[in-house]
Backbone bond lengths (Angstrom), bond angles and torsions (degrees), N, CA, C in turn:
res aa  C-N    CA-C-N  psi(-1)  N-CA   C-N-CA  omega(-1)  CA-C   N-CA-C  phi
1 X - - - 1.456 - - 1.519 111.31 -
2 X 1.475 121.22 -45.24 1.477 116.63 153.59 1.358 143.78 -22.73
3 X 1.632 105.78 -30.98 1.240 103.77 164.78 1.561 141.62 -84.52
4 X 1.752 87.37 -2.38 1.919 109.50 -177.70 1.694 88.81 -73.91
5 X 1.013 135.29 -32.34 1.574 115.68 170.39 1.258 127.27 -121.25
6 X 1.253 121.46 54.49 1.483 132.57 126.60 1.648 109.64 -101.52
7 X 1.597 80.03 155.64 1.610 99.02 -174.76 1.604 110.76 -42.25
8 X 1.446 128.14 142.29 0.881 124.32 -175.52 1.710 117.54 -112.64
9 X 1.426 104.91 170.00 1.661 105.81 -142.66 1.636 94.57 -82.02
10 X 1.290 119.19 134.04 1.663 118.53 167.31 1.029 104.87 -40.86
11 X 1.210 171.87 86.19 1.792 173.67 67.19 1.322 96.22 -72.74
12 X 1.005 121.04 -40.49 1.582 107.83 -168.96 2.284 98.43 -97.05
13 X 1.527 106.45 -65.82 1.318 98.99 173.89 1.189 157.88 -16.08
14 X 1.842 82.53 -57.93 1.551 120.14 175.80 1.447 114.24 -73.17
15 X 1.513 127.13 -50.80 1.576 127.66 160.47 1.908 106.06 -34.77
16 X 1.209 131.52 -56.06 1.580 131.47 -135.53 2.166 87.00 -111.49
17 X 1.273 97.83 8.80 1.686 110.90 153.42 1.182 121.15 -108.35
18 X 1.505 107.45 -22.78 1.757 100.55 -172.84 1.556 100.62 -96.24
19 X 1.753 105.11 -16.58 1.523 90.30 177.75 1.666 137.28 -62.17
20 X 1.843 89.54 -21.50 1.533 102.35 -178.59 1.689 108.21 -67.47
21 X 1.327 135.48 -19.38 1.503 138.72 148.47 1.365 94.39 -16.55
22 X 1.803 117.86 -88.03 1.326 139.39 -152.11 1.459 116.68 -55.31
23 X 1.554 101.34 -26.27 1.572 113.59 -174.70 1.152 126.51 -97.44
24 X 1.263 109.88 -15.65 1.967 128.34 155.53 1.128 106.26 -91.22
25 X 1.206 140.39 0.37 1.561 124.01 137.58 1.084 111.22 -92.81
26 X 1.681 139.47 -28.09 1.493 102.88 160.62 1.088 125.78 -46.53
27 X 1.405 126.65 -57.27 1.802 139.31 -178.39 1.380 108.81 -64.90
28 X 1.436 129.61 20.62 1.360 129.71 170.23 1.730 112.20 77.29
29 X 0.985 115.64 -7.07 1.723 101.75 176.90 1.133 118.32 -100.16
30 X 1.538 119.84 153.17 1.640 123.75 174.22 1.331 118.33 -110.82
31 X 1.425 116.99 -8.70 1.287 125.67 -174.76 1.588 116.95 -116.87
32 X 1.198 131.85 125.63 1.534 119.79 179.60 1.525 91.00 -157.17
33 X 1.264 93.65 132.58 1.852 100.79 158.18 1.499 110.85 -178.73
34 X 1.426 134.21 -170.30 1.711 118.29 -171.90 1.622 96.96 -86.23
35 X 1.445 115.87 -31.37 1.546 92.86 -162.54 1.529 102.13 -74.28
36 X 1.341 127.88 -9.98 1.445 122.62 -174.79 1.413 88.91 -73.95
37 X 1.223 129.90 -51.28 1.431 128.48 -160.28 1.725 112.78 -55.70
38 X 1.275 104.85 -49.33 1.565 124.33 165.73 1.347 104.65 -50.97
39 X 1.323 128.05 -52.02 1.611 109.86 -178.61 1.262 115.20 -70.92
40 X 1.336 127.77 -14.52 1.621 127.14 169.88 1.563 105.34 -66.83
41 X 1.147 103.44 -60.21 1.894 120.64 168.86 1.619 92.68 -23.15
42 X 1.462 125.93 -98.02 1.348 142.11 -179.04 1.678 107.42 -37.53
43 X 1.210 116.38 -34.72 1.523 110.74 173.68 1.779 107.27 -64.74
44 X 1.112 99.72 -51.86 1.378 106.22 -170.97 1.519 120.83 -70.55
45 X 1.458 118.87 -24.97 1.274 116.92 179.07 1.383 117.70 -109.95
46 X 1.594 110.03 -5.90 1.649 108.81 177.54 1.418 108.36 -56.75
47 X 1.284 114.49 132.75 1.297 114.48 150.18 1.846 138.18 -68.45
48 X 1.685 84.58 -35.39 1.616 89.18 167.56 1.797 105.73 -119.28
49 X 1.347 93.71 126.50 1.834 100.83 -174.34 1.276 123.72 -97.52
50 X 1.612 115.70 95.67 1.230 122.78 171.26 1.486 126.61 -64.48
51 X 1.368 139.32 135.22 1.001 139.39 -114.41 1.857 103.54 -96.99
52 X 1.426 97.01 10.47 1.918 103.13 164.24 1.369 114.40 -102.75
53 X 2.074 110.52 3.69 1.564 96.83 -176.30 1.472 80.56 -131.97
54 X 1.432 132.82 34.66 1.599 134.92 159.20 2.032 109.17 -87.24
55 X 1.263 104.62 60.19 1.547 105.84 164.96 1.466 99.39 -138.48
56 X 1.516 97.59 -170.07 0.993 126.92 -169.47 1.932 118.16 -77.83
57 X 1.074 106.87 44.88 1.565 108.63 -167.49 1.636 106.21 -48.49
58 X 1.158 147.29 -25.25 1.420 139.92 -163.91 1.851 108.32 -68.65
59 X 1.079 103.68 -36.06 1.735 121.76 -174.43 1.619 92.69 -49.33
60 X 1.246 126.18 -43.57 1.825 143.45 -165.10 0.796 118.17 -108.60
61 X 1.515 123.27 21.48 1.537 123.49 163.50 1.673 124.10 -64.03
62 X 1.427 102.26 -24.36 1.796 107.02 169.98 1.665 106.08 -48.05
63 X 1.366 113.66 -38.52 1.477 94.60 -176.45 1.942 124.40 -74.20
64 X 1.194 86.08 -14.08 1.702 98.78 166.04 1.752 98.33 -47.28
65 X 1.338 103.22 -75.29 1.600 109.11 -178.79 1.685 119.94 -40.23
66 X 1.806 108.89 -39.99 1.254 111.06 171.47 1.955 124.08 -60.59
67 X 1.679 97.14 -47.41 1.648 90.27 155.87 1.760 130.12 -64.48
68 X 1.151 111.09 -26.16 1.726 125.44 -174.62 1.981 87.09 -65.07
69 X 1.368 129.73 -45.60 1.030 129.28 -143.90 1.989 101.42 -93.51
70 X 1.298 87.06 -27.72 1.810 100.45 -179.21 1.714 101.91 -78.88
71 X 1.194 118.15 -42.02 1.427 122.72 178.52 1.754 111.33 -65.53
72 X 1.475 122.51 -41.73 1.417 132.38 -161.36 1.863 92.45 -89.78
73 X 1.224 112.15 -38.00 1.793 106.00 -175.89 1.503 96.76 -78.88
74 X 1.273 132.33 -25.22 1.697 131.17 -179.31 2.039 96.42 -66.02
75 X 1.005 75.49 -51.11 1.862 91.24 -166.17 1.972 103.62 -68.19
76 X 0.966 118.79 -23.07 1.235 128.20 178.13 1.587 118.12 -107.22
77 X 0.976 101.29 -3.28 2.024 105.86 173.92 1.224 88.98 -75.67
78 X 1.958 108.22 -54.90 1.486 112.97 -135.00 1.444 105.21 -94.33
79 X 1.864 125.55 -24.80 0.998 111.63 162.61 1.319 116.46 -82.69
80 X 1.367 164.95 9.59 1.416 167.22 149.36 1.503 116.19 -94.12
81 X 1.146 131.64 -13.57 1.617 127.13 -150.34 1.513 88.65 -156.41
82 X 1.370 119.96 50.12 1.554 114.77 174.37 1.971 101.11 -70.36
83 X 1.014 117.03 147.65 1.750 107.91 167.16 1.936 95.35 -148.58
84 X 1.647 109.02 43.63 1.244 89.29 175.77 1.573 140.48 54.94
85 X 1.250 125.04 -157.83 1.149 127.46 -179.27 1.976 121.87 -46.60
86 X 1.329 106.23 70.59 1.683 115.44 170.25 1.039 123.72 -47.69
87 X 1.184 116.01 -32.89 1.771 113.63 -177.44 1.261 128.72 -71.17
88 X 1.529 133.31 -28.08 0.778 129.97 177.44 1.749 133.39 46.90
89 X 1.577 100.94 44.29 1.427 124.36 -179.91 1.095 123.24 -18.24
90 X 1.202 162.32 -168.93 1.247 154.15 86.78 1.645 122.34 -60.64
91 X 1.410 134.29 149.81 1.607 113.25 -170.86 1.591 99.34 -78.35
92 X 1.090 124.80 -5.39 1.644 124.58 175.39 1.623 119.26 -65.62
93 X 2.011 103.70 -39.73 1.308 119.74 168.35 1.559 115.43 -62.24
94 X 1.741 101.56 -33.18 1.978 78.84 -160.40 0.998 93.12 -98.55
95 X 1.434 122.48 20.39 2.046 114.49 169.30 1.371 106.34 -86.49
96 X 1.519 111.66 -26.04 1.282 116.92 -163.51 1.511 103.45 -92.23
97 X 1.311 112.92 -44.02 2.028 102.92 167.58 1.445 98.89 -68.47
98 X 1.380 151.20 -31.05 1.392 128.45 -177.35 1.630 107.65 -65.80
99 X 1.450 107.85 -35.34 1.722 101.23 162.91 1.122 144.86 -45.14
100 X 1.245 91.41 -35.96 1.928 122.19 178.10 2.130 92.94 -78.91
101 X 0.789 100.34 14.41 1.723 88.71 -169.72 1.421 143.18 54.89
102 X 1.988 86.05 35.24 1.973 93.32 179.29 1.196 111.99 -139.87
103 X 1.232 114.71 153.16 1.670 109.40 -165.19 1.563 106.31 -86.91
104 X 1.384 95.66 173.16 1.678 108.46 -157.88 1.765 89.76 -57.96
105 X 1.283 93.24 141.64 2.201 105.22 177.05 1.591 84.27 -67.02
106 X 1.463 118.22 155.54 1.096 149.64 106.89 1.933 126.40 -61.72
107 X 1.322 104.50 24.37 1.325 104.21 -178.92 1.442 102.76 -173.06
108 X 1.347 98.22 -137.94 1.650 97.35 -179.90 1.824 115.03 -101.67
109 X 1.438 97.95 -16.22 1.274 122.40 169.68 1.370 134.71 -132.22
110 X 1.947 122.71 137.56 1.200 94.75 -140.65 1.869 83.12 -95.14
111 X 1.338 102.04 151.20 1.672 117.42 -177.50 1.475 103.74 -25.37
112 X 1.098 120.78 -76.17 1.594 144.07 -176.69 1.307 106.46 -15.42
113 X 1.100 108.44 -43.69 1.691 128.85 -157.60 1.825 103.63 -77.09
114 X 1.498 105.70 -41.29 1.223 114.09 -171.77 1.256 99.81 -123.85
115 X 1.411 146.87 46.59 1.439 119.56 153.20 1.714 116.25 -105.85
116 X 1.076 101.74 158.83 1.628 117.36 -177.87 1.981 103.87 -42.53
117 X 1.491 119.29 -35.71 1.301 100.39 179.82 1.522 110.78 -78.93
118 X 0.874 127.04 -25.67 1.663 135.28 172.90 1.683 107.33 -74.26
119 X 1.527 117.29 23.54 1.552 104.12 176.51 1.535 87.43 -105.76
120 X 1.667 114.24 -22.72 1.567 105.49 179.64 1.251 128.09 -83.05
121 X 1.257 119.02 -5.31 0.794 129.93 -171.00 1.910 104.75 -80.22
122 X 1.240 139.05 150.51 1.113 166.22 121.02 1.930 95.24 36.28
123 X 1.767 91.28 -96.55 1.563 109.35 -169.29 2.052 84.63 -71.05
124 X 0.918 138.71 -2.51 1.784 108.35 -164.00 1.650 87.75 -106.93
125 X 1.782 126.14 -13.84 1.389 109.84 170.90 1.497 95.12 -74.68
126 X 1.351 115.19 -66.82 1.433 102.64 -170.99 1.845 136.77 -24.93
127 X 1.533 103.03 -61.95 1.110 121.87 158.22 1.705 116.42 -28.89
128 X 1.554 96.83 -72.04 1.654 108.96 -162.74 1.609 113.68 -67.79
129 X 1.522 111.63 -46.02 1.023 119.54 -151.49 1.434 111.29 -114.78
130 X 1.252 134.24 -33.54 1.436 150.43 165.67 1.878 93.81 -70.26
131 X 1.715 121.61 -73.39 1.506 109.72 143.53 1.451 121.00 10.62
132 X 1.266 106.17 -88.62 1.305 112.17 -149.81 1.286 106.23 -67.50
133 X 1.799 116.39 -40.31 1.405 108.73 -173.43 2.049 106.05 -76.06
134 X 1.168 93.66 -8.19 1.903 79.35 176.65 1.360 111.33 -78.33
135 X 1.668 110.65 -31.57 1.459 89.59 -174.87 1.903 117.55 -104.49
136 X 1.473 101.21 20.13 1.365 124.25 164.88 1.720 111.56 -86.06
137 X 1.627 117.16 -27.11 1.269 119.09 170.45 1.499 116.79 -98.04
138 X 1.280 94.87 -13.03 1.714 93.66 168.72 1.427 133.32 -85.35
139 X 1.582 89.70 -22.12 1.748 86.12 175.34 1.387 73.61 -126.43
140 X 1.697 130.35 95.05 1.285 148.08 76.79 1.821 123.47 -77.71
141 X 2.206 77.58 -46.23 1.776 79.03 -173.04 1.545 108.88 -81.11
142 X 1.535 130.09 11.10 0.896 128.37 168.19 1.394 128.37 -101.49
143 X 1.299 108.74 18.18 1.312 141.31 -155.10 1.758 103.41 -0.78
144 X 1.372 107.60 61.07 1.819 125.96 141.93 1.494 104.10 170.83
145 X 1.371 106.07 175.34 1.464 109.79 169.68 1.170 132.60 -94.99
146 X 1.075 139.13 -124.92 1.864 133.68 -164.19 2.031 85.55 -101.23
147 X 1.058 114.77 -52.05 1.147 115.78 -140.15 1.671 100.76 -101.71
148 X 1.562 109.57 -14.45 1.561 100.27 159.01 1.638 108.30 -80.26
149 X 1.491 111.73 -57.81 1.300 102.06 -179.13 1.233 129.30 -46.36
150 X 1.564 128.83 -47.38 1.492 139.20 -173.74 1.440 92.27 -82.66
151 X 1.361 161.86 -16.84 1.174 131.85 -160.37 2.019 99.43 -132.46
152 X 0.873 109.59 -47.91 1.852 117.11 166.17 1.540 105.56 -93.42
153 X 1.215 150.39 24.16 1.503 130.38 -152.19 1.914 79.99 -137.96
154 X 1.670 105.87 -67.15 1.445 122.69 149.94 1.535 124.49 12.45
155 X 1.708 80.86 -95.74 0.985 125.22 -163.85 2.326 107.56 -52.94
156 X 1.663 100.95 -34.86 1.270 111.53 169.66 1.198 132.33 -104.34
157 X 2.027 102.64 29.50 1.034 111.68 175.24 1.856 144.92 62.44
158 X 1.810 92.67 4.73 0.980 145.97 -131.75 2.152 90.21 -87.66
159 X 1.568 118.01 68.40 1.730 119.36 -157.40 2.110 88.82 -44.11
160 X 0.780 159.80 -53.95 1.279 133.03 -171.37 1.331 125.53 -79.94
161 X 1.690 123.28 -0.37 1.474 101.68 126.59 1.199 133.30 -94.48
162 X 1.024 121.99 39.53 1.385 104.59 136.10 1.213 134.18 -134.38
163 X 1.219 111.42 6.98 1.712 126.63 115.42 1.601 111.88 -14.20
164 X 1.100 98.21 -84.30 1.446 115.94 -176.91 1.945 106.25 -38.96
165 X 1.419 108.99 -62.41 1.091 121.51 -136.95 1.749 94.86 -82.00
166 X 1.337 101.88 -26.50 1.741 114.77 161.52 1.297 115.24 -36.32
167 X 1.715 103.00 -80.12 1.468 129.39 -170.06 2.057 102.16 -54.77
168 X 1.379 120.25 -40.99 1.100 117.15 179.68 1.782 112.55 -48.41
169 X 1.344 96.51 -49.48 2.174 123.21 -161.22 2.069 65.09 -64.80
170 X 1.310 118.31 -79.17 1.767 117.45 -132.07 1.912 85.94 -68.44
171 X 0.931 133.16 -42.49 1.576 121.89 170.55 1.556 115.24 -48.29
172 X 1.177 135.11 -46.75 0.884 155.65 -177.55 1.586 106.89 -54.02
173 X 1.473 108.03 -75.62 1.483 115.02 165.47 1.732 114.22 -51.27
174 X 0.784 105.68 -65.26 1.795 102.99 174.54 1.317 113.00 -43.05
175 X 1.228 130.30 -50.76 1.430 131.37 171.73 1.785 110.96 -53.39
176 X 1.623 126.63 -52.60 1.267 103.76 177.17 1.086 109.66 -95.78
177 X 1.488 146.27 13.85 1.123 113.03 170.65 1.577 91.63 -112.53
178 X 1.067 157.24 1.05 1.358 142.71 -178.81 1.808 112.61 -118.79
179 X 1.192 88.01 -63.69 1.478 96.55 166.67 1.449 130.82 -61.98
180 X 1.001 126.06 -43.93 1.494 137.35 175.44 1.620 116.85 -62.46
181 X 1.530 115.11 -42.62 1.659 134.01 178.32 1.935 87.86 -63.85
182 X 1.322 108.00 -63.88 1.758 94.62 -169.55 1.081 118.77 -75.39
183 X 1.685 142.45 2.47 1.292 139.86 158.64 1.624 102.30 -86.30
184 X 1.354 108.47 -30.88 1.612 92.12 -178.96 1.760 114.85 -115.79
């Protein structure tokens, strides 16, 4: 029974992700991911409506429930199904974050990296907050995020995701291996 909560192996994961493809076309949709969900959010609560959040947001309120459901299974793995150390490092990895100047994670990330006193710091605004707004303007101008484009975008054959889903993988790589070594 121990093994129903550790992370489970991509053969099994990866199938019961690609199924949600099959199941938003039963229920009629082709598009799902958080930043779509967020622009319903912003549709619905702007007060002044700029003319990319002038539709019909009520039709897409199911995805409200789809973020409510990603937040409550995050919050319910981790408070019921704790199993400790998830990451499962390699000793090659935690030589290489102790290089970077952080101690071995207890998770998937090591504390240091993400706590509230390291947002004041120098590299933790950059990171967090300069961060956050690039990849908050990127999947606007990319009109979706990692996981609509690469997983529904894909899936419909859809040539600008994978456009998209390119530029995500080569940002991604450029960020830890170039960028990440000279901030840390």
């Amino acid at each position: 029974m121990n093994e129903l909560y550790n992370p489970w192996p991509w053969y099994i994961a990866g199938p019961i992700i690609g199924s949600m493809v099959p199941l938003m076309l039963l229920i009629g949709n082709r598009r799902w991911g958080m930043s779509a969900t967020l622009r319903h959010v912003a549709a619905a609560c702007s007060p002044i409506k700029p003319p990319h959040l002038r539709y019909d947001w009520k039709k897409d309120t199911w995805s409200l429930l789809f973020v409510v459901g990603v937040v409550l299974g995050g919050f319910v793995a981790a408070r019921f199904f704790p199993n400790g150390d998830v990451s499962n490092l390699s000793p090659r990895t935690v030589d290489a974050i102790a290089q970077l100047g952080f101690n071995a994670p207890h998770g998937l990330v090591p504390a240091e990296a993400v706590s509230l006193s390291q947002v004041a710091t120098y590299r933790g605004f950059l990171m967090m907050v300069v961060g956050g707004l690039l990849v908050g303007f990127g999947t606007r101008y990319a009109n979706g995020c990692t996981s609509g484009h690469a997983i529904s975008g894909l899936s419909f054959l859809q040539w600008q995701s994978l456009v998209a889903t390119i530029a995500f993988f080569a940002g991604g790589l450029l960020c830890v291996h170039v960028l990440y070594p000279v901030l840390f």
